[in-house]
C-alpha positions as CSV (number, residue, x, y, z in Angstrom):
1,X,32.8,179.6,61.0
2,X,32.5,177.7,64.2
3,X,29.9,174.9,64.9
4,X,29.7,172.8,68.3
5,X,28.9,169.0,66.0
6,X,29.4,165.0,66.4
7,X,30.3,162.8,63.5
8,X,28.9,159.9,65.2
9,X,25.9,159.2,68.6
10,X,27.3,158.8,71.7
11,X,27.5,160.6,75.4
12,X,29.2,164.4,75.3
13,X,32.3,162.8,74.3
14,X,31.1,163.2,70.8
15,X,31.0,166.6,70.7
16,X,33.8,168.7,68.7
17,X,34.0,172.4,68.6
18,X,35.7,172.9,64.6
19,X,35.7,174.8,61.5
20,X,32.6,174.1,59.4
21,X,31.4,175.8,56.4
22,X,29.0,178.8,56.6
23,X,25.5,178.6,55.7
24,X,24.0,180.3,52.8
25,X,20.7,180.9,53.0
26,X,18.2,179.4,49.7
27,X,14.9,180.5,48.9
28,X,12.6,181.1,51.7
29,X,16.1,181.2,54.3
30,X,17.0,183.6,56.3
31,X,20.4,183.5,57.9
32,X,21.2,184.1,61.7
33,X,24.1,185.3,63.1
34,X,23.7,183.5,66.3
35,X,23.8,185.5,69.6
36,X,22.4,182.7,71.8
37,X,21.6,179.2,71.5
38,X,20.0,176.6,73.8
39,X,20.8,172.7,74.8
40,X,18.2,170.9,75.4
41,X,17.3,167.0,76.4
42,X,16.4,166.6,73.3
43,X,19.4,168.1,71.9
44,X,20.9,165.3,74.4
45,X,18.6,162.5,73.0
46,X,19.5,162.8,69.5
47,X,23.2,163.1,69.7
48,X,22.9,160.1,72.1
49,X,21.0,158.1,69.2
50,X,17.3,158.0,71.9
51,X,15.1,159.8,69.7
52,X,14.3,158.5,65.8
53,X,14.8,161.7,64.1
54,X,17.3,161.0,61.1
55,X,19.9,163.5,60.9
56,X,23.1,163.5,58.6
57,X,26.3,163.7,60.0
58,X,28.6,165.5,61.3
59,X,25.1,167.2,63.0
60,X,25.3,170.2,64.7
61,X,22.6,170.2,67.8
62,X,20.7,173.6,69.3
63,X,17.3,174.2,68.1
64,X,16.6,177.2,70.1
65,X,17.9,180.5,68.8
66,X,18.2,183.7,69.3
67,X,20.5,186.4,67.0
68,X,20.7,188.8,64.0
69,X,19.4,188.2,60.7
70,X,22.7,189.1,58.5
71,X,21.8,187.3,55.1
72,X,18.0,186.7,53.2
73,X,16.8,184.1,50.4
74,X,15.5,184.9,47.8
75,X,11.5,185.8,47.9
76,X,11.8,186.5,51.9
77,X,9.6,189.1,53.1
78,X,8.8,190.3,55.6
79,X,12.1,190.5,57.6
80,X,15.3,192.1,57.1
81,X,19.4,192.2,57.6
82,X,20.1,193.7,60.8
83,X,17.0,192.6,62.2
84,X,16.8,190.9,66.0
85,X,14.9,187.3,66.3
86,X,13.9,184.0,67.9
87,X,13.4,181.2,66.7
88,X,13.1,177.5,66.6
89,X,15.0,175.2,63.9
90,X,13.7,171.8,62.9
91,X,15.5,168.8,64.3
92,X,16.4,167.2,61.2
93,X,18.5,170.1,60.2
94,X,21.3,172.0,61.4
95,X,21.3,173.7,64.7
96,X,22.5,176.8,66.4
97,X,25.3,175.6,68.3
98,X,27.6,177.4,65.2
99,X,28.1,181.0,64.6
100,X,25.2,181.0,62.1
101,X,22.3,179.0,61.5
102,X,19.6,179.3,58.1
103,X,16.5,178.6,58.5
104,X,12.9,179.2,56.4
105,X,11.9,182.3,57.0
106,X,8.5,181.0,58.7
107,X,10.6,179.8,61.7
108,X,11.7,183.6,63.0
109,X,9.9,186.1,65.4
110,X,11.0,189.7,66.1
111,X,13.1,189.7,68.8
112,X,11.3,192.3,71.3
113,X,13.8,195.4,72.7
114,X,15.5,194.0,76.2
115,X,13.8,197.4,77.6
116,X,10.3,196.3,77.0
117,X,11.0,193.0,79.2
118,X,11.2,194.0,83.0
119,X,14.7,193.6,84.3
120,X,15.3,191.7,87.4
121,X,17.5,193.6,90.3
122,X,20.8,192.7,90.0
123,X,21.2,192.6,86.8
124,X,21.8,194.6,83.2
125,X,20.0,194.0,79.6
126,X,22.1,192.8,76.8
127,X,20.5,193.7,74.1
């Protein structure tokens, strides 16, 4: 797969768009097929060494997630493949700036249907 990563801290120089293995999901996980992911300052603070969360490296950044379960753990209820969700990932592991991100299954919402959220003029639903 793809990952957005940095092998060391440093500014947005860091950053390297490569080939990095795909995640498979352990007990509890659920694999995401990403369909969006955010960058956030703290995304920016811990690829620029500010905050004091250790991470191993290469690290891939984006905690906010949205996308389609395609893969489960074992023991996961509650959720399925093929189902829509949102999500937060820890900041100590792995983050959604790759094709697919695992995560416990805890950390996953239904996504709602783009039709239930009002649409502003001007523009279309994606989803």
């Amino acid at each position: 797969m793809k990952a957005v990563r940095f092998h060391e801290t440093g500014g947005p120089e860091v950053l390297r768009y490569e080939d990095a293995d795909q995640p498979i999901p352990g007990a509890g996980e659920v694999r995401i097929r990403v369909a969006g992911s955010a960058y956030n300052p703290a995304d920016g603070g811990l690829r620029g060494g500010f905050l004091p969360i250790p991470v191993t490296l290469p690290h891939v950044p984006g905690y906010d997630v949205s996308g389609t379960i395609d893969a489960l753990g074992d023991g996961v209820d509650g959720l399925g493949v093929g189902e829509n969700v949102v999500g937060f990932i820890p900041m100590d592991a792995d983050g959604s700036a790759a094709q697919y991100v695992v995560a416990r299954r805890t950390r996953w919402s239904r996504r709602r249907p783009a039709s239930r959220w009002p649409t502003p003029p001007g523009c279309r639903p994606s989803g």
